[in-house]
Backbone bond lengths (Angstrom), bond angles and torsions (degrees), N, CA, C in turn:
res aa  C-N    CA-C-N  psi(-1)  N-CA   C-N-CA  omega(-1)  CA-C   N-CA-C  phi
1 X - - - 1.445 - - 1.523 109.57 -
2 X 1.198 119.95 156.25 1.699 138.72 -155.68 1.175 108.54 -151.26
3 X 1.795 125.47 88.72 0.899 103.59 -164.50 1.911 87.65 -122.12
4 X 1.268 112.16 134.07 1.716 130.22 -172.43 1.317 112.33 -120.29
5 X 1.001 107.93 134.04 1.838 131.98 -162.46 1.739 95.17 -63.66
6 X 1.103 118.82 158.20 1.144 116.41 -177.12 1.236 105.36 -132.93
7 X 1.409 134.14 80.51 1.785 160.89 -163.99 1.568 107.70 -93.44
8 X 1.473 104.51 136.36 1.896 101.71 141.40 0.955 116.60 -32.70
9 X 1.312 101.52 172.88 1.910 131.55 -172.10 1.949 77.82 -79.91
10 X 0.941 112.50 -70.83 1.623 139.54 -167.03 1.721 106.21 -53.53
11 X 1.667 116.74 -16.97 1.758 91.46 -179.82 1.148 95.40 -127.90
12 X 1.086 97.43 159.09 1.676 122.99 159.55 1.875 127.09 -72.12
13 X 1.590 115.60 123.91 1.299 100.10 -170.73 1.496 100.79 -64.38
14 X 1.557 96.68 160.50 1.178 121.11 162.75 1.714 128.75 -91.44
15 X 1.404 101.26 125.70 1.702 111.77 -168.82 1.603 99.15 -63.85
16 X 1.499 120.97 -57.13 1.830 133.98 158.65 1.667 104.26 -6.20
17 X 1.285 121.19 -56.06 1.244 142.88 -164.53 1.435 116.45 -67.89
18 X 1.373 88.74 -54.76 1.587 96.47 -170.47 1.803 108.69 -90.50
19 X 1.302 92.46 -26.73 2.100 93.88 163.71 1.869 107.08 -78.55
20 X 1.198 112.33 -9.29 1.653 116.81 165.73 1.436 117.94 -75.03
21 X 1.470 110.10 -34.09 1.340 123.65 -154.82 2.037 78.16 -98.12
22 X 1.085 123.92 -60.51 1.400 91.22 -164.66 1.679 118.12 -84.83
23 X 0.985 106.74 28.40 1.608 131.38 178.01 2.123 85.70 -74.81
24 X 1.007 85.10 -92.28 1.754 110.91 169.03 1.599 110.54 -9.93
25 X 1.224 103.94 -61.80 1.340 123.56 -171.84 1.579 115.61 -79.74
26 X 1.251 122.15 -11.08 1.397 113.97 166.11 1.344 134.72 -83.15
27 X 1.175 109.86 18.27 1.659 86.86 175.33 2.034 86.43 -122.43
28 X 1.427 125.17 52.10 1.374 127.73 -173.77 1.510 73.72 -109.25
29 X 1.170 84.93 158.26 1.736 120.63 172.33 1.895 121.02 -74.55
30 X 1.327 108.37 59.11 1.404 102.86 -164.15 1.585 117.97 -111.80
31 X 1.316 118.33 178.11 1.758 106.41 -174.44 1.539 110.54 -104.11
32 X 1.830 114.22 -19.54 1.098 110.50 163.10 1.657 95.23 -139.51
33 X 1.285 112.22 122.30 1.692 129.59 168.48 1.728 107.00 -36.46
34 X 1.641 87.30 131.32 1.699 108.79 168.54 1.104 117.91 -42.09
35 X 1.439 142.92 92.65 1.362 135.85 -168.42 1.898 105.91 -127.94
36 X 1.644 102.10 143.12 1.743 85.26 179.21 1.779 90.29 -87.28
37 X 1.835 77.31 158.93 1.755 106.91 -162.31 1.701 90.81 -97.62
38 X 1.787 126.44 -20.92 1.160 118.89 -138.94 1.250 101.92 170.24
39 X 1.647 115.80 154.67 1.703 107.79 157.59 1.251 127.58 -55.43
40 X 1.341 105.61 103.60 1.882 116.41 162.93 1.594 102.51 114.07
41 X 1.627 124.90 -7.18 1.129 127.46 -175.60 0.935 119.16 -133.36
42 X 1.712 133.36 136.99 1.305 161.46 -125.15 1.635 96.42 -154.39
43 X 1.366 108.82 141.85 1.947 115.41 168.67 1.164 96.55 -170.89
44 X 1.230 113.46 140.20 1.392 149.53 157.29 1.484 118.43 -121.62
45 X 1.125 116.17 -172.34 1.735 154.83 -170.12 1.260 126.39 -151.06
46 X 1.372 116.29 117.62 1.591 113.54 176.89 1.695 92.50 -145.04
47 X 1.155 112.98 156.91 1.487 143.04 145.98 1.181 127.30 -60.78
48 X 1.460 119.61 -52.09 1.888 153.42 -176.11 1.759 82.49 -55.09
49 X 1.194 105.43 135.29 1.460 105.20 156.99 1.166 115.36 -95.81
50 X 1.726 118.19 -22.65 1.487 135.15 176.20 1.470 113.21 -55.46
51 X 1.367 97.90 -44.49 1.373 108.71 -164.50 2.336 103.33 -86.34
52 X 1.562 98.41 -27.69 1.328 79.39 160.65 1.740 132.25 -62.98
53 X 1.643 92.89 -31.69 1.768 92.74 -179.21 1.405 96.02 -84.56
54 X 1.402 141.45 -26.04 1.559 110.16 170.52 1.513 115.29 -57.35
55 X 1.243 121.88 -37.54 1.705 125.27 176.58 1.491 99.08 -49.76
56 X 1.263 129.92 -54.38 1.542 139.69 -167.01 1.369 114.88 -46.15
57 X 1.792 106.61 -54.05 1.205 109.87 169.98 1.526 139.59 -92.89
58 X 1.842 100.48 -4.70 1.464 105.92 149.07 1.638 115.54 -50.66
59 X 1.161 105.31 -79.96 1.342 113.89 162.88 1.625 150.69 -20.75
60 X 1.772 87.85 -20.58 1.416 81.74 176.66 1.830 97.31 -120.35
61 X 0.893 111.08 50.94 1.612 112.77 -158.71 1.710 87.54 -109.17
62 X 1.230 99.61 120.23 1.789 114.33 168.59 1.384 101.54 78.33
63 X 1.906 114.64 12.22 1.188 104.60 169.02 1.866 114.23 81.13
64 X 1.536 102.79 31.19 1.553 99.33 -166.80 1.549 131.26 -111.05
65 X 0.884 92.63 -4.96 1.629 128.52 -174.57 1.661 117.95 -125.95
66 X 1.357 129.75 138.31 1.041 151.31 157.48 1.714 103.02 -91.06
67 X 1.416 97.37 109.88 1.759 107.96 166.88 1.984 132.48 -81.26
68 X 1.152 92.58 100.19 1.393 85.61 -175.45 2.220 113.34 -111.01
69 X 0.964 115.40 121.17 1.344 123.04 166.99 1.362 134.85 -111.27
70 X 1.028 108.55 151.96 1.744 93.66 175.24 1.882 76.45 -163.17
71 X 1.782 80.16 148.78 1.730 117.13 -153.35 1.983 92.55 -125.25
72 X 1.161 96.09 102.37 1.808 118.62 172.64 1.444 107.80 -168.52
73 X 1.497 99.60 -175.15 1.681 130.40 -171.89 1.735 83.99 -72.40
74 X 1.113 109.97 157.30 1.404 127.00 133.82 1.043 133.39 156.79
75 X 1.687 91.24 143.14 1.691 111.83 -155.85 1.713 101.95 -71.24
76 X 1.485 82.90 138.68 1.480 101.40 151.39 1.232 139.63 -110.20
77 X 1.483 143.00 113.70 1.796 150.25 177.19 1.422 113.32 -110.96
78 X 1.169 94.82 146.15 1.768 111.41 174.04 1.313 102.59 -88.91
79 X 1.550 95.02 140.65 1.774 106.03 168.46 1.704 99.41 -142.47
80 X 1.188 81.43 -177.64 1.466 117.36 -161.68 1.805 101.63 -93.85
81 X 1.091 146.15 142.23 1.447 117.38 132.99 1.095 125.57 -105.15
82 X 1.539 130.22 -149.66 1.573 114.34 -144.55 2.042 86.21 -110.79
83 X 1.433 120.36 15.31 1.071 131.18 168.97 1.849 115.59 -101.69
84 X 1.613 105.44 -23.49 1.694 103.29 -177.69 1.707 84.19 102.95
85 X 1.321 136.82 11.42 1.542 98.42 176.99 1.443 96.23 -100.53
86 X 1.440 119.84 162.53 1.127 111.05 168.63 1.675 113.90 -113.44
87 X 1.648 91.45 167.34 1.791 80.89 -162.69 1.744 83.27 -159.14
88 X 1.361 110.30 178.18 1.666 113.57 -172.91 1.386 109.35 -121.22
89 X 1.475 105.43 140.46 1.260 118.19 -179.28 1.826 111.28 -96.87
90 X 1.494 106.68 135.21 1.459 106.44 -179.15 1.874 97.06 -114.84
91 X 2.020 101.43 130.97 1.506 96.83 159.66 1.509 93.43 -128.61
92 X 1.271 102.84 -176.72 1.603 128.36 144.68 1.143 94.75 122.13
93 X 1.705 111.95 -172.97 1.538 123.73 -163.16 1.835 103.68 -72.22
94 X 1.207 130.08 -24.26 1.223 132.99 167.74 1.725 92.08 -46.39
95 X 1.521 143.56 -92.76 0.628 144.38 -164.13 1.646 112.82 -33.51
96 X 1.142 119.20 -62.44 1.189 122.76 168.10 1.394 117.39 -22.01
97 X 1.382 112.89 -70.51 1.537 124.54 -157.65 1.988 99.98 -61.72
98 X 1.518 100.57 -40.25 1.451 117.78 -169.46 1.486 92.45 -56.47
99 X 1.331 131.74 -67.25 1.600 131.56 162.67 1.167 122.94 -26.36
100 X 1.401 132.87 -53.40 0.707 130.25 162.64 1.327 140.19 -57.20
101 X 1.652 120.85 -55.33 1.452 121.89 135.96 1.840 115.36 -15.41
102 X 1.107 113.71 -61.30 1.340 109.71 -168.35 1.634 113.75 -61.05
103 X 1.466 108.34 -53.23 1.387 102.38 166.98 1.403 144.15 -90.56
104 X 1.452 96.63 24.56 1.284 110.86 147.16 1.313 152.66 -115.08
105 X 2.173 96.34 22.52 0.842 92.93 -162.72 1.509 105.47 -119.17
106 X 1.311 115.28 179.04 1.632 121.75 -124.52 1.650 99.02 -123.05
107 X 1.732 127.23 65.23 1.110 129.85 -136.40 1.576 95.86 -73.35
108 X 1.518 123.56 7.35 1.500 122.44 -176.22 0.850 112.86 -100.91
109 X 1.802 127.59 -1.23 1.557 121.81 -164.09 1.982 96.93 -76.59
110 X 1.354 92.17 168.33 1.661 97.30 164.17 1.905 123.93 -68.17
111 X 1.388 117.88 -37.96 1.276 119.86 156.86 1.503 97.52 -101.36
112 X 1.292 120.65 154.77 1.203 126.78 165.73 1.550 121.32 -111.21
113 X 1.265 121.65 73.96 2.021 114.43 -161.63 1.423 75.62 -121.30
114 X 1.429 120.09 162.03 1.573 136.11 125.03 1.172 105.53 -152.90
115 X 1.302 106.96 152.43 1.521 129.05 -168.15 1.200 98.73 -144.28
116 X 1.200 110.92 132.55 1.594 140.76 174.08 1.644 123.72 -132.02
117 X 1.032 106.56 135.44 1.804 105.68 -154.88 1.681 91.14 -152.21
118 X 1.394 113.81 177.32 1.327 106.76 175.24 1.958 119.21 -82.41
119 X 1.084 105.37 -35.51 1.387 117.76 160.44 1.612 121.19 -53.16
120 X 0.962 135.00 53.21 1.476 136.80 -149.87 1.781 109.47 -52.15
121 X 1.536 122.31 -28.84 1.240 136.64 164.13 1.710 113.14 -42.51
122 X 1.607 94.03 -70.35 1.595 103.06 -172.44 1.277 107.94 -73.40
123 X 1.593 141.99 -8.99 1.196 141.12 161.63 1.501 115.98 -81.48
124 X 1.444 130.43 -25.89 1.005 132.64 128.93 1.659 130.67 -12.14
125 X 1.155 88.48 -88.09 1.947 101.43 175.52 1.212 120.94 -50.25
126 X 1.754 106.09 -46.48 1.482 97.92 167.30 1.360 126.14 -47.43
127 X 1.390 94.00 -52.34 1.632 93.83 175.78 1.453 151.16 -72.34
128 X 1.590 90.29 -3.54 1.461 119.59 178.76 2.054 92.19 -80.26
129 X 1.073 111.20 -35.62 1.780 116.93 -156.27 1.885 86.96 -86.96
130 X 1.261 113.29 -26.50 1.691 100.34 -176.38 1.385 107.17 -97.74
131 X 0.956 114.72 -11.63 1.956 109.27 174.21 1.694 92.95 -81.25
132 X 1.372 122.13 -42.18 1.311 104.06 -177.13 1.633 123.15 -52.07
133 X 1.402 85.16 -41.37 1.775 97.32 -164.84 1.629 98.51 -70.98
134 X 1.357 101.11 -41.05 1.891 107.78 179.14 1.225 115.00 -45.62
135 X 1.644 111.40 -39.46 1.659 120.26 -171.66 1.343 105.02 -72.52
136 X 1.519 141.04 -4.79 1.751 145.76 -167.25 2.301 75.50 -89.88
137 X 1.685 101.29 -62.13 1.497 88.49 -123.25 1.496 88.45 -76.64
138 X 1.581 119.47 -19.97 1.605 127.89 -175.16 1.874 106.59 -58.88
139 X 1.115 97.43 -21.43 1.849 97.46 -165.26 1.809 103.27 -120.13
140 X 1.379 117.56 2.91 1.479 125.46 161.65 1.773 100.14 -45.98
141 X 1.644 114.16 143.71 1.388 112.56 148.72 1.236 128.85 -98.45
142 X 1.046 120.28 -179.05 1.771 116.92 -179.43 1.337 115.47 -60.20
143 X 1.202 120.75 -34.47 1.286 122.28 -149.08 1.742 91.89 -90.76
144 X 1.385 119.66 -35.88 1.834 128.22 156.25 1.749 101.63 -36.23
145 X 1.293 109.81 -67.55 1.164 131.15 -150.37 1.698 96.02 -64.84
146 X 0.925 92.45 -36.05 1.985 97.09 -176.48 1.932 94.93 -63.69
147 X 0.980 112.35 -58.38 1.271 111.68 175.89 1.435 132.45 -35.78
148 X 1.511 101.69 -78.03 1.166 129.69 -178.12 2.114 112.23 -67.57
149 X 0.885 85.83 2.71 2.023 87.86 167.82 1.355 90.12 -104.15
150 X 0.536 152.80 -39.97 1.696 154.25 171.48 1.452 108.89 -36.40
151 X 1.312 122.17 -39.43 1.069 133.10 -145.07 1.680 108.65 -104.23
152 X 1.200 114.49 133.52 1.665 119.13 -176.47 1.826 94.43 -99.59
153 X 1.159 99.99 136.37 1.907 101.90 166.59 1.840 113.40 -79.34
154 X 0.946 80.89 141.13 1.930 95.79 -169.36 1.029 120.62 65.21
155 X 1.596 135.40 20.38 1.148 134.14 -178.81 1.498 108.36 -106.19
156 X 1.298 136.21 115.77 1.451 154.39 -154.74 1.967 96.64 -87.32
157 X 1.106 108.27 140.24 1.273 121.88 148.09 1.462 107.92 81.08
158 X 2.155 118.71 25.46 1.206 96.21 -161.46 1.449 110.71 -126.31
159 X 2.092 102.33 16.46 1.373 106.89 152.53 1.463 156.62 -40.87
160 X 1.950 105.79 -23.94 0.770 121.55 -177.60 1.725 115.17 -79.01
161 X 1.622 95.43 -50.42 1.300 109.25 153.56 1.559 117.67 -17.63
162 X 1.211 82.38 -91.61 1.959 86.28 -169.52 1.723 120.57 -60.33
163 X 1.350 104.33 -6.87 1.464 104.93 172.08 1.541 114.11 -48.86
164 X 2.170 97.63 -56.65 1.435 135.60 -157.51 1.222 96.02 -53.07
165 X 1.743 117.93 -62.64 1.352 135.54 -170.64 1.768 103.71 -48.06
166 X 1.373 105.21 -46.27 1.621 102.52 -164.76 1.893 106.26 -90.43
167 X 1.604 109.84 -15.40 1.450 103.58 177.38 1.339 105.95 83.34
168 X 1.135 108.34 22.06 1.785 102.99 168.90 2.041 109.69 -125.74
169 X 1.039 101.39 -172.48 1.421 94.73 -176.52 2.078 96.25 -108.56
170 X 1.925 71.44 160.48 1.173 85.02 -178.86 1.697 132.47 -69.49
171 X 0.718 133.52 8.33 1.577 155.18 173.92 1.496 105.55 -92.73
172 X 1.903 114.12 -39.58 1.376 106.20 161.23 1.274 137.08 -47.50
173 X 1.381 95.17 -51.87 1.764 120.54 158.41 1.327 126.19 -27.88
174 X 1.341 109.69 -72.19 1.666 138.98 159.09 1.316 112.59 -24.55
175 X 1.375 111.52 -38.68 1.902 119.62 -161.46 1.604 110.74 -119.18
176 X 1.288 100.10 -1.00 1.441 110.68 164.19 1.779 112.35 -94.43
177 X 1.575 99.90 -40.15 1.218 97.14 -165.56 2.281 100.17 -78.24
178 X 1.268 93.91 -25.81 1.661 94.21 178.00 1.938 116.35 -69.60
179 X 1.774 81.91 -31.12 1.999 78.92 -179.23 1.742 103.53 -74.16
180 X 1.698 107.85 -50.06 1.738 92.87 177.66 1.450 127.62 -58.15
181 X 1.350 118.02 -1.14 1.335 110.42 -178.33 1.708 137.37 55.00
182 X 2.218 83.97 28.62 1.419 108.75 -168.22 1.421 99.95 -57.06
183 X 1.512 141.33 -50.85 1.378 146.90 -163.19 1.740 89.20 -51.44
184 X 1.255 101.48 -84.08 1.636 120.26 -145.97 1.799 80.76 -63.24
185 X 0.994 173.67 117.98 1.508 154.93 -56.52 1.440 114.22 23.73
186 X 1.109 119.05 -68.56 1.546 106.14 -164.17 1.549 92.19 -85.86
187 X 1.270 142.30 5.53 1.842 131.82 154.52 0.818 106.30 -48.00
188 X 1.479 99.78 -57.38 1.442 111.00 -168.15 1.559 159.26 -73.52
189 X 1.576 82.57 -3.51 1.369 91.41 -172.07 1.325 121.09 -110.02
190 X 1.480 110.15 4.74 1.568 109.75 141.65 1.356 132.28 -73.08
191 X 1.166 113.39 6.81 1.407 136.47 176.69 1.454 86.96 -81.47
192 X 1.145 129.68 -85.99 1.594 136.82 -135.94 1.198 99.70 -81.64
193 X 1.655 121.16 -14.13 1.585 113.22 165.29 1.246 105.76 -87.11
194 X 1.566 143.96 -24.83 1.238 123.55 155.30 1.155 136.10 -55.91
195 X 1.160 113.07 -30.36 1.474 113.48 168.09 1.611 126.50 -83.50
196 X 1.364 103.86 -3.47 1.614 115.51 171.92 1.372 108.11 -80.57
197 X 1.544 111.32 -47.70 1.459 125.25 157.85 1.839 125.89 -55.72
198 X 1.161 98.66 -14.79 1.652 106.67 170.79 1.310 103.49 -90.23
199 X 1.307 139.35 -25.34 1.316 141.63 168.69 1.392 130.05 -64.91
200 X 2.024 103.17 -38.21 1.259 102.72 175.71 1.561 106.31 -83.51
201 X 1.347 115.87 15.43 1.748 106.35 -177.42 1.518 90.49 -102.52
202 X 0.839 135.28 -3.78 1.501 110.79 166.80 1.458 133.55 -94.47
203 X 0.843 102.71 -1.88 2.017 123.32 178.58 1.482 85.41 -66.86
């Protein structure tokens, strides 16, 4: 995954940002940790397909990130560098597709995902199902967002809770969590990890 800051013509990304963004991203289930590659860009490795669409929608939160994936094999080796540190080398067609994803992707669209896999269909769909879900959490406001972090998925009865904590009533709660469209998000996004996972079955 390739995930690139999404800036004016006029600024420069911010490093703050992207050591924020993989702050976020570490406790995901991955094979090599979210690390920035560069100014404005962040990459990792995971296996989890779950945990790729949780990266997706870290990432696209306030609209800050450009999502790029690509779904293949790939090996990982330890090396050396020409200092003695050691550090890991990533190949294979996973890598590829992830490159590719990246430079093709279109940092002006309204969601920013592409996914590229060898199946070009099922990388398709996936990506059609994560711009949707992207478009709930990319266009959330703060005042949603204050809410809904509060909030555990599938856990019953814990509106009241977070009302208390935030000092508002519970009906506030209720109408925050119905305008962000926190539920119909988390439906969904075992959807778009199945189909990320339908992608890596065709390699």
């Amino acid at each position: 995954m390739t995930l690139t800051q999404r800036v004016e013509d006029s600024s420069r990304p911010s490093t703050d940002t992207d050591r924020e963004l993989t702050r976020e991203l570490s406790d995901l289930n991955t094979s090599a940790p979210f690390q920035p590659t560069g100014p404005g860009e962040v990459r990792g490795l995971t296996e989890d397909p779950n945990a790729a669409v949780s990266a997706t929608m870290i990432a696209l939160r306030e609209d800050r990130y450009a999502v790029a994936i690509g779904v293949g094999e790939v090996f990982l080796t330890r090396v050396t560098d020409p200092e003695g540190r050691l550090a890991v080398a990533a190949d294979g067609a996973g890598m590829l597709y992830g490159h590719d994803a990246a430079a093709t992707q279109r940092l002006g669209e309204r969601v920013a995902v592409r996914v590229c896999a060898a199946d070009p269909q099922s990388a398709a769909e996936a990506q059609a199902v994560l711009k949707l879900v992207g478009r709930i959490v990319s266009v959330r406001s703060d005042a949603e967002w204050r809410v809904v972090d509060l909030l555990t998925p599938g856990a019953r009865g814990q509106q009241k809770d977070v009302a208390a904590q935030l000092g508002i009533t519970p009906q506030a709660v209720s109408k925050a969590v119905v305008r962000s469209l926190w539920n119909e998000e988390w439906e969904a996004r075992p959807a778009a990890a199945t189909l990320l996972q339908r992608c890596a079955e065709q390699f």
